[in-house]
C-alpha positions as CSV (number, residue, x, y, z in Angstrom):
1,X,0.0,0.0,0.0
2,X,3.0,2.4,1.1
3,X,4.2,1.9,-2.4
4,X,1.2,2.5,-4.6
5,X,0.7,6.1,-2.1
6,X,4.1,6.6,-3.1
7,X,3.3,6.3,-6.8
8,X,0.1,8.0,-6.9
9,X,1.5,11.2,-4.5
10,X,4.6,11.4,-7.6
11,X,2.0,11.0,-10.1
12,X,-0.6,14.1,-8.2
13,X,3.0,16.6,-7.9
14,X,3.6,15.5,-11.5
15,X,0.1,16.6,-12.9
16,X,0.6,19.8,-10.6
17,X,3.5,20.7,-12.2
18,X,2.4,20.2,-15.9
19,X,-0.7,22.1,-15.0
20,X,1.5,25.0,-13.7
21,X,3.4,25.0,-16.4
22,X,0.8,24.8,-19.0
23,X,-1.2,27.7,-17.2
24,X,2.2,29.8,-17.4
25,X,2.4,28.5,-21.3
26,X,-0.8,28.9,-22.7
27,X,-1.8,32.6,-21.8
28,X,1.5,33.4,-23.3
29,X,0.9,31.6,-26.8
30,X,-2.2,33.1,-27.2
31,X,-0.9,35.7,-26.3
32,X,1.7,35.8,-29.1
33,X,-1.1,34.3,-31.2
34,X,-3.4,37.4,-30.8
35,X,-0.2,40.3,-30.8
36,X,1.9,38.8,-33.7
37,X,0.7,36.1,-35.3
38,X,-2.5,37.2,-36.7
39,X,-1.8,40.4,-37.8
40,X,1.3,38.8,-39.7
41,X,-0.8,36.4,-41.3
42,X,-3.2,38.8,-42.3
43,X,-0.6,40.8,-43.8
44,X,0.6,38.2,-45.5
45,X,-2.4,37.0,-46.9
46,X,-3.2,40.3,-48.1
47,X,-0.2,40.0,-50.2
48,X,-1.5,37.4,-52.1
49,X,-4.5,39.5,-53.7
50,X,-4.4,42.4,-55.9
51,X,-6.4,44.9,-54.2
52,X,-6.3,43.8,-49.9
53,X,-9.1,47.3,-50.3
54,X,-11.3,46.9,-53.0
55,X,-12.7,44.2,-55.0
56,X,-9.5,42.0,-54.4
57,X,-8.1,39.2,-57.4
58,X,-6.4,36.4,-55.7
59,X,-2.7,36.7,-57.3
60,X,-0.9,34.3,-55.7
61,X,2.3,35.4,-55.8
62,X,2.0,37.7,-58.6
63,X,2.9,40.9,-56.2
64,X,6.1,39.4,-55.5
65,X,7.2,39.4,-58.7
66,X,6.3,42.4,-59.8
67,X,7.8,44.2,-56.9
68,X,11.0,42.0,-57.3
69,X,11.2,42.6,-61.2
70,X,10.9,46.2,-60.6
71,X,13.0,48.3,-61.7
72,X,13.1,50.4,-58.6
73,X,13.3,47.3,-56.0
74,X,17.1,46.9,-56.1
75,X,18.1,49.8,-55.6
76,X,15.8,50.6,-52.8
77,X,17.4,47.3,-50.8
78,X,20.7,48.6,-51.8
79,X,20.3,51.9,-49.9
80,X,18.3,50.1,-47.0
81,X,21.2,48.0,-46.6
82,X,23.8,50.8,-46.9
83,X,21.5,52.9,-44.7
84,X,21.1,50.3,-41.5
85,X,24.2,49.1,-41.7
86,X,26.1,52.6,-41.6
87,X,23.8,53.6,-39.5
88,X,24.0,50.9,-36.8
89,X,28.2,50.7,-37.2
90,X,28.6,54.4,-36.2
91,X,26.1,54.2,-33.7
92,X,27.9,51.4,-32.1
93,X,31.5,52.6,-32.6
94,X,30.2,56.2,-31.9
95,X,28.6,55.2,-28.2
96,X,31.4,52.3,-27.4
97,X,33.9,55.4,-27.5
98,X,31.5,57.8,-25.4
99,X,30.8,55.2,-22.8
100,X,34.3,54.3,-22.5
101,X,35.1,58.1,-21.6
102,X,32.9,58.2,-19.3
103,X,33.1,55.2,-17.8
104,X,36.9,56.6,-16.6
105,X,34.5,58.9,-14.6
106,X,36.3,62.0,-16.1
107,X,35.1,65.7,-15.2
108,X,31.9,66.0,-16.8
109,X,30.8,63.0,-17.3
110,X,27.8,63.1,-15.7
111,X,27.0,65.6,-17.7
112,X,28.0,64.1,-20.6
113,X,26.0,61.1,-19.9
114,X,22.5,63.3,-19.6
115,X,23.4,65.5,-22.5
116,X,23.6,61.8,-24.4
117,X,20.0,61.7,-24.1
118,X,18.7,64.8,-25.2
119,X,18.9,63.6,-29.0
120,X,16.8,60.4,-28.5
121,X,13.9,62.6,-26.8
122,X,13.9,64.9,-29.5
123,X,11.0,64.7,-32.2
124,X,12.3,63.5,-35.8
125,X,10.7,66.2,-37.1
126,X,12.8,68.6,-35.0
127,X,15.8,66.8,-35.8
128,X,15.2,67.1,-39.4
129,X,15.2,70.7,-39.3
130,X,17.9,71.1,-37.0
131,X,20.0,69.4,-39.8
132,X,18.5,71.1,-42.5
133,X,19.4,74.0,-41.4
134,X,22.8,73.3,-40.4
135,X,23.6,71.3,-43.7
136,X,22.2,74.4,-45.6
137,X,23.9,75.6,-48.5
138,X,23.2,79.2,-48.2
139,X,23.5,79.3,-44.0
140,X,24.8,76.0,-42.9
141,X,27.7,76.0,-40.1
142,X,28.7,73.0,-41.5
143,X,29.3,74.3,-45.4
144,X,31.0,77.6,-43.6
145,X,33.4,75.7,-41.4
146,X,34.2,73.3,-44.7
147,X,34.7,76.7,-46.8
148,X,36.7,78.7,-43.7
149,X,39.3,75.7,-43.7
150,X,39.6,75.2,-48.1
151,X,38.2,71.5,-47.8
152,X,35.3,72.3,-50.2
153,X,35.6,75.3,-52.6
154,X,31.6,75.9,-52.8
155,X,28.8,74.9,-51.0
156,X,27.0,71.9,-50.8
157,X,23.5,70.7,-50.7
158,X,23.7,67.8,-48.8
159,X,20.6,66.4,-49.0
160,X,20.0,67.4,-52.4
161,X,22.7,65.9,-54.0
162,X,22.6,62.7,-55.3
163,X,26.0,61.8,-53.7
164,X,25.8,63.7,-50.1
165,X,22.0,63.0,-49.3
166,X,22.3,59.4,-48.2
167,X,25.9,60.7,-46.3
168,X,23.6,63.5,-44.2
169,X,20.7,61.2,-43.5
170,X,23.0,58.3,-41.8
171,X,24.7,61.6,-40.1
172,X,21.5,62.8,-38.7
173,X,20.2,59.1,-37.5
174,X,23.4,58.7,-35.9
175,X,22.9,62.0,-33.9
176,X,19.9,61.3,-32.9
177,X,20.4,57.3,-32.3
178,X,23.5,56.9,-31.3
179,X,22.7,57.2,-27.3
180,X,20.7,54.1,-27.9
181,X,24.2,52.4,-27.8
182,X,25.8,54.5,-25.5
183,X,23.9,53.7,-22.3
184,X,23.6,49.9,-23.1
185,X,27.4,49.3,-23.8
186,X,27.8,51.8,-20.6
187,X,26.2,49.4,-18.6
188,X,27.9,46.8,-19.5
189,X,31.0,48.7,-19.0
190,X,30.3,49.2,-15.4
191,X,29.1,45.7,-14.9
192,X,32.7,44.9,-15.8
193,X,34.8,43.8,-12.3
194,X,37.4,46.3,-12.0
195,X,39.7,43.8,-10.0
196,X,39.9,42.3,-14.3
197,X,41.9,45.2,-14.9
198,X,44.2,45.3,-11.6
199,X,45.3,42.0,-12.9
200,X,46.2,43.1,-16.4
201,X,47.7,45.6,-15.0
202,X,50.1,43.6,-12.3
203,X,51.1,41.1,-15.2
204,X,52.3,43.9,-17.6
205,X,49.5,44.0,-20.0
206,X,49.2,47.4,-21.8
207,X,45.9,49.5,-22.3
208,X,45.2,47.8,-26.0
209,X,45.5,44.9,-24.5
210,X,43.4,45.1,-21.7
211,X,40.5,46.6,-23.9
212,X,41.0,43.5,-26.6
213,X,41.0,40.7,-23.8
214,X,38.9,42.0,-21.5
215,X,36.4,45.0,-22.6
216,X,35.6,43.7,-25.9
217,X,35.0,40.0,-24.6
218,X,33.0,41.5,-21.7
219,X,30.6,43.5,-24.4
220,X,30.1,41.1,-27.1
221,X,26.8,40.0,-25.7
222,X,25.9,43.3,-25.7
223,X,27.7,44.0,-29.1
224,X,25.8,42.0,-31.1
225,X,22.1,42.7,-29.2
226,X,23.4,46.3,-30.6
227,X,23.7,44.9,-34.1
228,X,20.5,43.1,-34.2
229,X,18.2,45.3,-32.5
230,X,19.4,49.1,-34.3
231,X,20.4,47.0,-37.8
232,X,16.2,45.7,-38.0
233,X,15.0,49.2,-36.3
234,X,16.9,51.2,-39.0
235,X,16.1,49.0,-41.8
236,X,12.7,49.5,-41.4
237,X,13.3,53.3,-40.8
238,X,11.1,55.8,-42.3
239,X,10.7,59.1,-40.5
240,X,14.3,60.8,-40.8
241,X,14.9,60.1,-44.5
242,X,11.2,60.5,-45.8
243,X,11.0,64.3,-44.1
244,X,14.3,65.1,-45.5
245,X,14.7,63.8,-48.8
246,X,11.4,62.2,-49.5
247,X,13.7,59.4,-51.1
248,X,15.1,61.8,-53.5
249,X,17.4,63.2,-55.4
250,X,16.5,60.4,-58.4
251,X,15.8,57.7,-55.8
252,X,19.3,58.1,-54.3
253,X,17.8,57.8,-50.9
254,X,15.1,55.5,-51.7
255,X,14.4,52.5,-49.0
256,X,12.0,49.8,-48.8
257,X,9.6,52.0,-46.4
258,X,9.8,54.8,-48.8
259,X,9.2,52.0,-51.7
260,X,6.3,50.9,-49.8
261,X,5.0,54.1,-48.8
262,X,5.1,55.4,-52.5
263,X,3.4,52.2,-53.6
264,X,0.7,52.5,-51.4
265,X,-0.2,56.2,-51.6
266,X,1.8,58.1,-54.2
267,X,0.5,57.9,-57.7
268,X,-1.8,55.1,-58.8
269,X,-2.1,53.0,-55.6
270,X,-1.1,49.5,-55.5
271,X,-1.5,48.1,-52.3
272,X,-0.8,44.5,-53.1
273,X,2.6,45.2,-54.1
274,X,2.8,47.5,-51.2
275,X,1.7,44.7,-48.6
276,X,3.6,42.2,-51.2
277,X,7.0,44.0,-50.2
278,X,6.0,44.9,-46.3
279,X,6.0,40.7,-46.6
280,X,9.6,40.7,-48.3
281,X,11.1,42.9,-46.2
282,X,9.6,40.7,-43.2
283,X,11.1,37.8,-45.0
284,X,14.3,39.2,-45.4
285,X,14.5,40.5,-41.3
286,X,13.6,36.7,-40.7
287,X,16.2,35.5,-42.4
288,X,18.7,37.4,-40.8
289,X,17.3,37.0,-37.5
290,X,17.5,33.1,-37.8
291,X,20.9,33.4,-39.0
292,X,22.1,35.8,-36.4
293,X,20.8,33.5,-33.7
294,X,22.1,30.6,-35.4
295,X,25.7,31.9,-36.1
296,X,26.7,34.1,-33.0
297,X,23.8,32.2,-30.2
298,X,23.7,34.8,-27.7
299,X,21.7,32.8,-25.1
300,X,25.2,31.7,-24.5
301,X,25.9,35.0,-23.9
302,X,23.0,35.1,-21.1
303,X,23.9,31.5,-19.2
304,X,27.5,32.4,-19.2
């Protein structure tokens, strides 16, 4: 008897536990379900017809082939690439170098460290203008300082130009996102045990030495969270370069957003190749994400 009480207690804590963990589960798949899975597979399906609006044609996968046979599609990935990854590299080198200046807790860093937050709270739109102006041709500080020392011999329209616009836009997204970086890698920075450094230090290892084996190893978690999160956040940016190029000069600042934006709304609408590239450029962010996860597995990162 003492041995079938046994059994049936294990069996009762067993059920207990699966019923825990199934009512900790299943509010969260729905969950998931409800947030991100429907409206993704309603996207998605929408793709598939030829007006998601009106009286829609089932396509199939007609939109995507259009979109990806247009002329226009190739280079818009091209600067979408160019445009997060620039972007997201200067952000990152841009706050690593910040944070490590302040992490030395030099005079004025605390001040240094509030003022690094003042361009994320700013409205694009504000930001925009503030670099309009300054990148002005006419009264620009920047085009006077570049005339004052003889690098440029006339002014420059930076974000007309077919060959500066892309240049200003990554400029001003970098001004305005770069504290993203900044706080998280100085975090991590002061998470860092000091005592690391003592022993470097004591054993006669020099500064770039220190930083190589043990900064950079310290932040790659971090490093590559960077990476992910700002590259898929930019690619999908639309604000900053639609208010101040409106993809122009001659598509030279043209991104997917834009594409899909100009699709939609701009001239004759076509919403199923609008909704037909959304679904690409989830595809594509997919993609990445898997591989990114796959390559560099950053729960390691977590459980080490």
């Amino acid at each position: 008897m003492s041995a079938v009480s046994t059994l049936q207690g294990r069996l009762g804590e067993f059920d207990e536990k699966r019923l825990l963990l199934l009512a900790m589960f299943v509010p969260f798949t729905l969950f998931f379900v409800l947030v991100w899975g429907v409206p993704i597979g309603y996207a998605l399906g929408m793709s598939l017809f030829s007006d998601p609006t009106g009286a829609a044609e089932f396509a199939f996968l007609g939109n995507y082939v259009d979109v990806l046979t247009s002329e226009l599609f190739g280079t818009a990935l091209w600067n979408s690439i160019v445009y997060a990854l620039s972007s997201t590299v200067l952000s990152l080198v841009l706050g690593l170098g910040l944070a490590l200046v302040v992490n030395r807790k030099i005079k004025g860093g605390n001040a240094l460290r509030t003022m690094m937050i003042f361009p994320y709270l700013l409205p694009t739109l504000v930001v925009i203008f503030m670099w309009t102006f300054l990148l002005d041709p006419n009264v620009g500080a920047v085009n006077q300082f570049l005339l004052d020392y003889g690098v440029i011999q006339e002014p420059l329209a930076f974000f007309s130009s077919t060959t500066w616009a892309m240049p200003a836009a990554i400029v001003a997204s970098v001004w305005k996102y770069g504290s993203f970086a900044f706080f998280i890698l100085l975090a991590r920075l002061q998470a860092i045990d000091p005592n690391l450094y003592e022993r470097a230090r004591v054993e006669g290892a020099s500064t770039w030495q220190a930083f190589r084996d043990i900064t950079i190893p310290n932040l790659r978690g971090a490093i590559l969270i960077i990476i992910l999160v700002r590259g898929i956040w930019m690619f999908n940016k639309f604000d900053i370069i639609y208010l101040a190029t409106r993809g122009g000069p001659l598509d030279a600042t043209t991104t997917l957003p834009i594409m899909v934006y100009e699709l939609a709304f701009l001239g004759s609408p076509d919403f199923g190749g609008a909704t037909a590239l959304a679904g690409i450029m989830f595809l594509l962010l997919a993609a990445v994400a898997v591989v990114y996860f796959w390559a560099f597995k950053p729960e390691q990162e977590v459980t080490t």
